[in-house]
N, C-alpha and C positions, 0 to 999 in steps of 0.2 A: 504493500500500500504506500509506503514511504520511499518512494524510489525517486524525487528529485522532481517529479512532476507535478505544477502549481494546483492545487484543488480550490474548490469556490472557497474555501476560509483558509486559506494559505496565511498565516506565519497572525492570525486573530485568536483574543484569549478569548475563549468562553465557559463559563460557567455552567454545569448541569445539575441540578439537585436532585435527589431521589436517582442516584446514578446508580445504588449497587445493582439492580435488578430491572425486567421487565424493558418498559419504555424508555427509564432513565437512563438505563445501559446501552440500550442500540443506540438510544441519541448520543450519547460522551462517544462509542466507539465510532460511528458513521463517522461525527465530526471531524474526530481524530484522522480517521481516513480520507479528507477533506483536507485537509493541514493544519489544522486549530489545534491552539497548545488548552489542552482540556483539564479543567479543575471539577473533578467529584468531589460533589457534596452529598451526605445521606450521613443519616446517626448510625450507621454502620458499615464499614467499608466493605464486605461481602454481606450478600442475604444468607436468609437459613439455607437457601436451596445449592448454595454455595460451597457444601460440609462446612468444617471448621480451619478451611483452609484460607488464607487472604492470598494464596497465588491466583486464586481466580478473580478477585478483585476487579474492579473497571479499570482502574486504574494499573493496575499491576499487567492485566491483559494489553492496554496501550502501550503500555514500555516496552512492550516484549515485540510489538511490532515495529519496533524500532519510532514511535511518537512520544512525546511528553507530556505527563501530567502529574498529579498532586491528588493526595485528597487532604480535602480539610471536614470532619466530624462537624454537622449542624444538624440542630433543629430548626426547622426552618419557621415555628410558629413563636421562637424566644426571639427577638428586635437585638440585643447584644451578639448570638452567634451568626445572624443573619450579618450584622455589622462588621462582625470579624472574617466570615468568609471573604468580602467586599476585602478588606484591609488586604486581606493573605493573599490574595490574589494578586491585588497592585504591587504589595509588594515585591511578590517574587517574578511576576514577570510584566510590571510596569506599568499597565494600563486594562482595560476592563470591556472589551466589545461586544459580548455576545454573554445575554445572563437565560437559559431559560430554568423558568419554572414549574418543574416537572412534577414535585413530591408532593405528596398528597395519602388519605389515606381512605379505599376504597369498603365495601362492603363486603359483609362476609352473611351467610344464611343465619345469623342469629341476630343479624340488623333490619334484617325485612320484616318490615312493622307498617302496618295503613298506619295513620296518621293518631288515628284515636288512641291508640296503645302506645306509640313511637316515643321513645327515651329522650328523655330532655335531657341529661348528661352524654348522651352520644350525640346529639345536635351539638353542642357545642365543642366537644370533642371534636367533631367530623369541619365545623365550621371553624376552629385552631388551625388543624393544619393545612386546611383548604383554601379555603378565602384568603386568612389574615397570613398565610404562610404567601401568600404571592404576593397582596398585598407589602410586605415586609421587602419581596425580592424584588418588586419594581421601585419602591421606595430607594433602598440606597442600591441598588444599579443605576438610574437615572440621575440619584444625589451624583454617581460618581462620573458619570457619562457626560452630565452637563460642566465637570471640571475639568476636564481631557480636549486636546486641541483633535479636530477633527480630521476624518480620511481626507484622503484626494479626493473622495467623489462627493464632498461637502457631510455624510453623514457621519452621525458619534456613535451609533450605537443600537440594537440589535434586542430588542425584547421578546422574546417567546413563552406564550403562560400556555400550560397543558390543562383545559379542560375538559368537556366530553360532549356526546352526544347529547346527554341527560342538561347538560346546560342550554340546549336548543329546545327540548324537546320533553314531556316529562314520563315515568313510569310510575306501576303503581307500587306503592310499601315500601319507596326511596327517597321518601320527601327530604330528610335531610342533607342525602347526597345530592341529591336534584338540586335544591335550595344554592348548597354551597358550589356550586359548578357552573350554576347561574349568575353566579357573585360573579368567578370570572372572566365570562364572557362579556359580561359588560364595565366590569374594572377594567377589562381590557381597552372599550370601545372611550372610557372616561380620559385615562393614562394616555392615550395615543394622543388625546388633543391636548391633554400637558403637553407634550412631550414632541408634536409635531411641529413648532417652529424650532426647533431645538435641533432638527434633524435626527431623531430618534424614534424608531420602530416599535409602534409595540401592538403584536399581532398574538391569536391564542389559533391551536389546535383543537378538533373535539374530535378526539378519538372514538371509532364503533368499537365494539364489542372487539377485543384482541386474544390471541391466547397466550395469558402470560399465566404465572405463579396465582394474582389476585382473582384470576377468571376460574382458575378450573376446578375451584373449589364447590363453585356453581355448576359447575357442567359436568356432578356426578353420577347423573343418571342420563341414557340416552332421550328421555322423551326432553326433556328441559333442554339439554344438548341440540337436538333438530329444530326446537322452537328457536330460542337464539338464533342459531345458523340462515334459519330460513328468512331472520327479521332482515339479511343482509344479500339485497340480488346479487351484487359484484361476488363473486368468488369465496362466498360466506363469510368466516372470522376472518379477522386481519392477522398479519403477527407485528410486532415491536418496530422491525425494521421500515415497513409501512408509513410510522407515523416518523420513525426517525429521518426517512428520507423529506416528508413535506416540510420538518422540522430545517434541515439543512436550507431549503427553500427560501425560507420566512429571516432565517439567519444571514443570510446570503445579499449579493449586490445584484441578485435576477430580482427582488421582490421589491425594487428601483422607487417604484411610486406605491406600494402596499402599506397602508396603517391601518388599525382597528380593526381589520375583520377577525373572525371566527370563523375557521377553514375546515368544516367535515372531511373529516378522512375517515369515510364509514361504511364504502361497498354500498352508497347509495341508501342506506338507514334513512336516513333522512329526508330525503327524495320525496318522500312517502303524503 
């Protein structure tokens, strides 16, 4: 991947949270594969699905293909680690172009609740690390993006927030997650008009249904399995890399005049 040939983020820092796994992972590694000197963030540097090894790491997997990264330990819904990522980064390699927003924390079958039952401490659990966690990542990304002298091609900087179908669209027995996904998609569309005389991007993904770790704990039964699938015409579930590549897109100087939207990558979900 590293063989001297310029990729669309050639020699740009960016930031990915929620890298150890899934989404977060193909985005830090695509990037890397792009030429971006890539900083993983996640409150743990390999998942469980990971054994107990950190060679499998995002970041340790990048080194080994001959790219650069770091990881720096964040929660991403504490305002101080979100600050210190910012920091660590500048630090060690100067400058700050590309932050996305990845981490989040999804649903598992003991959170599907209609509304009338649905847990008021998982609401705001789920709205921590959701919302207020991007919230936090566009905040000092942009503190730091509006401090930095600009590209050649006039822009500073590069906003990506991962939210989902469910931010467009709602389901039923997920209001919470619904709720917090909805946050943002339109923090996203609010931030972009900060941040658009500034020369500063800031665009969200809504991922369809993908197969990652968080998915297939739902898809233990085949009938639930073929329901999913069929919710999706294009070529059924997606996988990570999917949404990593639109991610590269939106990060990128092809997405020239793109701000504020909300980009389905859903096999057409949404279509609907």
């Amino acid at each position: 991947m590293h063989d001297g040939h310029s990729g669309r983020l050639q020699n740009k820092i960016a930031v990915v949270t929620g890298s150890s796994s899934g989404i977060g992972r193909a985005i830090a590694l695509r990037f890397s594969a792009e030429g971006a000197h890539v900083v993983c963030a996640d409150s743990e540097s390999s998942s469980d699905s990971d054994s107990d090894s950190s060679d499998n790491a995002t970041h340790n997997a990048i080194l080994r293909t001959g790219g650069t990264a770091i990881f720096v330990s964040t929660n991403v819904a504490c305002s101080q680690e979100v600050q210190n990522l910012v920091q660590t980064t500048v630090s060690h390699y100067g400058r700050l172009d590309i932050f996305v927003n990845n981490a989040g924390v999804t649903f598992d079958l003991e959170t599907l609740q209609p509304i009338w039952t649905a847990d008021e401490n998982l609401w705001d659990d789920i709205q921590q690390a959701n919302s207020k966690g991007v919230f936090l990542g566009c905040k000092y990304a942009s503190r730091q993006m509006l401090s930095q002298d600009a590209h050649p091609n006039g822009d500073r900087g590069w906003i990506v927030n991962v939210a989902s179908i469910f931010g467009l669209v709602g389901t039923s027995n997920f209001a919470s997650y619904c709720a917090s996904k909805g946050a943002i998609v339109n923090m996203t569309k609010a931030v972009a008009l900060d941040c658009a005389p500034h020369r500063i991007h800031v665009n969200c993904i809504c991922p369809g249904w993908t197969s990652s770790q968080m998915t297939s704990e739902l898809m233990m039964d085949d009938e639930t399995q073929d329901h999913i699938i069929s919710l999706h015409p294009f070529r059924g579930l997606g996988i990570p890399d999917d949404i990593a590549r639109a991610a590269v897109f939106l990060a990128s100087e092809d997405s020239s005049w793109i701000t504020g939207v909300a980009l389905p990558v859903d096999g057409g979900y949404t279509a609907r």
